[in-house]
Kinemage of the C-alpha trace (Angstrom):
@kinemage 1
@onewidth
@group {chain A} dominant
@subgroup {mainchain}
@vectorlist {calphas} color= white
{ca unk a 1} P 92.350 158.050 20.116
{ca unk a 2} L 94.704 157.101 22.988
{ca unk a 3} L 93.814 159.127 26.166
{ca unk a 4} L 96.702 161.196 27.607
{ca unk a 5} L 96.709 159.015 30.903
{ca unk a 6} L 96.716 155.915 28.572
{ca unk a 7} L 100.026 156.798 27.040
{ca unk a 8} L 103.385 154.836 27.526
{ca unk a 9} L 106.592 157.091 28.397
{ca unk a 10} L 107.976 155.997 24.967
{ca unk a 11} L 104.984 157.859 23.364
{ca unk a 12} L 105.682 161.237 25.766
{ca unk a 13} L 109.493 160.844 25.097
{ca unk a 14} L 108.139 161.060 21.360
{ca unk a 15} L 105.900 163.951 21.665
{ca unk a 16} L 108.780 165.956 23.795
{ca unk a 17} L 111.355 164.726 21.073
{ca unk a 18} L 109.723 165.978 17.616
{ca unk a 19} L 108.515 169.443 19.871
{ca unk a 20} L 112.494 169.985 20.815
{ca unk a 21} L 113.223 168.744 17.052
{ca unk a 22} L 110.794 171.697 15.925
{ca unk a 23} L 111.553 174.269 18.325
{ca unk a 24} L 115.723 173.802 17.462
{ca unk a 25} L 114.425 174.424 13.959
{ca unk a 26} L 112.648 177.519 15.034
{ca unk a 27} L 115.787 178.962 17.030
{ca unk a 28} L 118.462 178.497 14.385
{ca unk a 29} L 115.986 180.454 11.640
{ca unk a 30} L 115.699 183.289 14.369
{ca unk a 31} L 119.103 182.850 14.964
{ca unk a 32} L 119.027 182.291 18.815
{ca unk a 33} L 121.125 180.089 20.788
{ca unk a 34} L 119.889 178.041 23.060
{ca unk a 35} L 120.018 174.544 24.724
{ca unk a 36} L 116.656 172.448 24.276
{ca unk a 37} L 115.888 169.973 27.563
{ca unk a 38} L 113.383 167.319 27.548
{ca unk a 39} L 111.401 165.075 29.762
{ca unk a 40} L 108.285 163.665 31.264
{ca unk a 41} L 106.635 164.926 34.508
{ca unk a 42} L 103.228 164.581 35.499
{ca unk a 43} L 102.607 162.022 32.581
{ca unk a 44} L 103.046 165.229 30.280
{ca unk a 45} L 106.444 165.690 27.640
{ca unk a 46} L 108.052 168.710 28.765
{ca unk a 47} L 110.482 170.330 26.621
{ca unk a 48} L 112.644 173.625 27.973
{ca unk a 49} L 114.381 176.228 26.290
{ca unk a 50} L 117.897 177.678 28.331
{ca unk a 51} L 120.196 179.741 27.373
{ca unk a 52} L 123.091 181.776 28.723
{ca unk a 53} L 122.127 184.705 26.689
{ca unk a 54} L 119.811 186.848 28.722
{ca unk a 55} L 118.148 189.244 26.090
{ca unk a 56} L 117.621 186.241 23.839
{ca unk a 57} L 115.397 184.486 26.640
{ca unk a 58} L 113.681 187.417 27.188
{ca unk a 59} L 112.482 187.442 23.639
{ca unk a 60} L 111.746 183.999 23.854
{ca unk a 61} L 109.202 184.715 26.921
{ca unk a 62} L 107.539 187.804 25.752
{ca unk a 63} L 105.193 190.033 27.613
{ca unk a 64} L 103.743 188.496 30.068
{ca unk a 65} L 104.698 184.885 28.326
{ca unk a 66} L 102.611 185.413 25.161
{ca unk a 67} L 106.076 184.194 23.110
{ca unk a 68} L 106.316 180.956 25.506
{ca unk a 69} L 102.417 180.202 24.852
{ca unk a 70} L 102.868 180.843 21.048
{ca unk a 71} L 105.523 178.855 21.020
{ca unk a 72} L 103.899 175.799 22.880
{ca unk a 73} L 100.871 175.913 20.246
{ca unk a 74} L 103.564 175.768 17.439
{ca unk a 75} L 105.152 172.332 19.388
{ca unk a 76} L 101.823 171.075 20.067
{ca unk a 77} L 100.623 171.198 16.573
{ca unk a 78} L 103.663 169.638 15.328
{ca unk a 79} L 103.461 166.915 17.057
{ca unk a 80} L 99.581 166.346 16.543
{ca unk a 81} L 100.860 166.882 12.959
{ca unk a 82} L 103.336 164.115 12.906
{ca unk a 83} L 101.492 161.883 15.624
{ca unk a 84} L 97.592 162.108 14.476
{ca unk a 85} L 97.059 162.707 18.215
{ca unk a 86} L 96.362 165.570 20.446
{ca unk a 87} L 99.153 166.460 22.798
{ca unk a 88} L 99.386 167.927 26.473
{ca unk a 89} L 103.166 169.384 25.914
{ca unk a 90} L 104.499 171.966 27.972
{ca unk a 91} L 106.857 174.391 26.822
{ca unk a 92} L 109.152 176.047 28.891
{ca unk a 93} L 111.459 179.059 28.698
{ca unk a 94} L 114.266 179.214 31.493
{ca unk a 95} L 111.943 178.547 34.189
{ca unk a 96} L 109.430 181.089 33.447
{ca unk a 97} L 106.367 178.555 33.914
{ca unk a 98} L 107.624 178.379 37.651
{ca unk a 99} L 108.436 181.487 38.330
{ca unk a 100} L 104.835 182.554 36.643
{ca unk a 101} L 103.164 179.583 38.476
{ca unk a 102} L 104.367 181.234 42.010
{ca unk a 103} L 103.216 184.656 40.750
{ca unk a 104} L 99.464 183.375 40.480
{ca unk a 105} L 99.591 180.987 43.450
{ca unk a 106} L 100.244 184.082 45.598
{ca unk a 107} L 97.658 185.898 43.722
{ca unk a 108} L 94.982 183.581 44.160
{ca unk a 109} L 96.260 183.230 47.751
{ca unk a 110} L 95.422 187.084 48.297
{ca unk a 111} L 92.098 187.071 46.567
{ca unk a 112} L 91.389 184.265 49.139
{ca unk a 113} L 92.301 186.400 51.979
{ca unk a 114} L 90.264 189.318 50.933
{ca unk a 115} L 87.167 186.938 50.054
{ca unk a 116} L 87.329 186.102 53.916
{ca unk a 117} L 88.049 189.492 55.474
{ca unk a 118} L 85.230 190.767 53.291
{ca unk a 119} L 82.768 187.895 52.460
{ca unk a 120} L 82.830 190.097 48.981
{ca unk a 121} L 83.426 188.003 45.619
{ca unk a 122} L 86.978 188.659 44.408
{ca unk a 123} L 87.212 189.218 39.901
{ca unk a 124} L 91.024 188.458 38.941
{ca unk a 125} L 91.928 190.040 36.004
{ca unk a 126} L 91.862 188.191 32.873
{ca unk a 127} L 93.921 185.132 32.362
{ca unk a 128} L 94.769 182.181 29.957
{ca unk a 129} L 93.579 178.756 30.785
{ca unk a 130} L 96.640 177.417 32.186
{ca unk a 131} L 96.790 180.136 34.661
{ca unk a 132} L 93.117 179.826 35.546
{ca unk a 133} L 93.561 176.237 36.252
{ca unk a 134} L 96.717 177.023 38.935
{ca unk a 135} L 94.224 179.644 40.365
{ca unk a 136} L 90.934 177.326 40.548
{ca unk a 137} L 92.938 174.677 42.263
{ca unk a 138} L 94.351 176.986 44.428
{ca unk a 139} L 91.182 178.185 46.069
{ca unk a 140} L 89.844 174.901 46.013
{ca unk a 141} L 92.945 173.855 48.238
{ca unk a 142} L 91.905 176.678 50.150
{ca unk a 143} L 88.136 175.667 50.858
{ca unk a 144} L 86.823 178.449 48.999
{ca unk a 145} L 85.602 178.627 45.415
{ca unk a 146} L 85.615 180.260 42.568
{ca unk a 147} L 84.470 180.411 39.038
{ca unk a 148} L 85.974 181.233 35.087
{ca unk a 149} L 83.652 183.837 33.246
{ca unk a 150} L 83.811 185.943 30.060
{ca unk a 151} L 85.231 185.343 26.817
{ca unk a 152} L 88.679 184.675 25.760
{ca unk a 153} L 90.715 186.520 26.007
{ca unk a 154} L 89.479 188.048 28.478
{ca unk a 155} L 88.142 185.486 30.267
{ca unk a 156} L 89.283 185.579 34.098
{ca unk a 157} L 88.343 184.288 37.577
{ca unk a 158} L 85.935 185.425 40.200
{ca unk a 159} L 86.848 183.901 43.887
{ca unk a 160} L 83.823 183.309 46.739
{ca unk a 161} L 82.992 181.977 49.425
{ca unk a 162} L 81.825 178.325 49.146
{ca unk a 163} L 78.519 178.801 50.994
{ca unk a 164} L 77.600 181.923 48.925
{ca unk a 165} L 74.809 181.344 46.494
{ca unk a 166} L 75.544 181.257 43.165
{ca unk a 167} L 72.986 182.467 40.528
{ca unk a 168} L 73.532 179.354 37.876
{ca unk a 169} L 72.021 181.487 34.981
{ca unk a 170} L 75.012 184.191 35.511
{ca unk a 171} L 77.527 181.372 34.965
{ca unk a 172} L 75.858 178.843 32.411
{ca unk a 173} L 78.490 178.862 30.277
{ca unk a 174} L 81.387 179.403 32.341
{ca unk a 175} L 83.347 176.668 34.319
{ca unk a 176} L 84.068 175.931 37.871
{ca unk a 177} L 87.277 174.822 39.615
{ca unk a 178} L 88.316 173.068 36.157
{ca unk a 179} L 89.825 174.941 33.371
{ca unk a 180} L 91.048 172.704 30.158
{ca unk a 181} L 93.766 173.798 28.147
């Protein structure tokens, strides 16, 4: 199996075409209009949802983005479906990844704060792996570090301080800094 860093932009520009292929399929049996944009950044296919219709976006996000992750799991499995190969595809919904992606950078910027002012570990509240990742390397970035615990879904993050000792039989099966999707 190809490795994600090992693929050519023709194979991304594949991946993001069948997901925007699928998700246009999707839209017109729900009945929602919307424009589909595609593209490659970080060596990942990126395909984005937009609309002018407010209320249908919102729909399209859900609570909290559960709609925008469901509907990335749909793309993905299409295109493993029609590829044979895993994908790293990123679905969007009128910006909401960024918007959500500030959200959790300032989150993990004020669990940081309070782990200094205190020296006390900080527990986030449970998170999905994408937005445990854009926490871990947050601290990290920071100097501090921190740790993903529990089970999904409820898995979330605990923030420390890096020279605090770490009882390794708490946290064997949990991961540090790292969080795959």
């Amino acid at each position: 199996m190809v490795q994600d860093d090992e693929k050519t932009i023709e194979q991304l520009n594949e991946e993001a075409d069948i997901a925007a292929d699928y998700l246009e399929g999707l839209l017109d049996v729900a009945d929602y209009e919307g424009d589909i944009e595609m593209g490659v950044r970080n060596n990942r296919p990126m395909v984005q949802i937009v609309a002018d219709d407010d209320i249908d976006i919102k729909h399209l996000i859900g609570r909290n983005g559960e709609v925008v992750d469901a509907l990335q799991q749909l793309c993905r499995l299409a295109v493993q479906q029609q590829t044979g190969e895993r994908s790293h595809l990123i679905v969007d919904v009128d910006g909401f990844l960024k918007r959500r992606r500030q959200i959790l950078r300032d989150m993990a910027l004020d669990a940081v704060d309070d782990v200094r002012e205190t020296g006390e570990p900080v527990d986030l509240k449970p998170m999905n792996s994408f937005e445990r990742k854009i926490i871990h390397d947050v601290v990290r970035d920071e100097g501090l570090r921190s740790r993903s615990h529990g089970e999904e879904p409820k898995r979330y993050v605990t923030v420390y301080l890096k020279h605090e000792a770490v009882d390794d039989d708490e946290f064997e099966d949990d991961e540090e800094y790292v969080v795959e999707d």
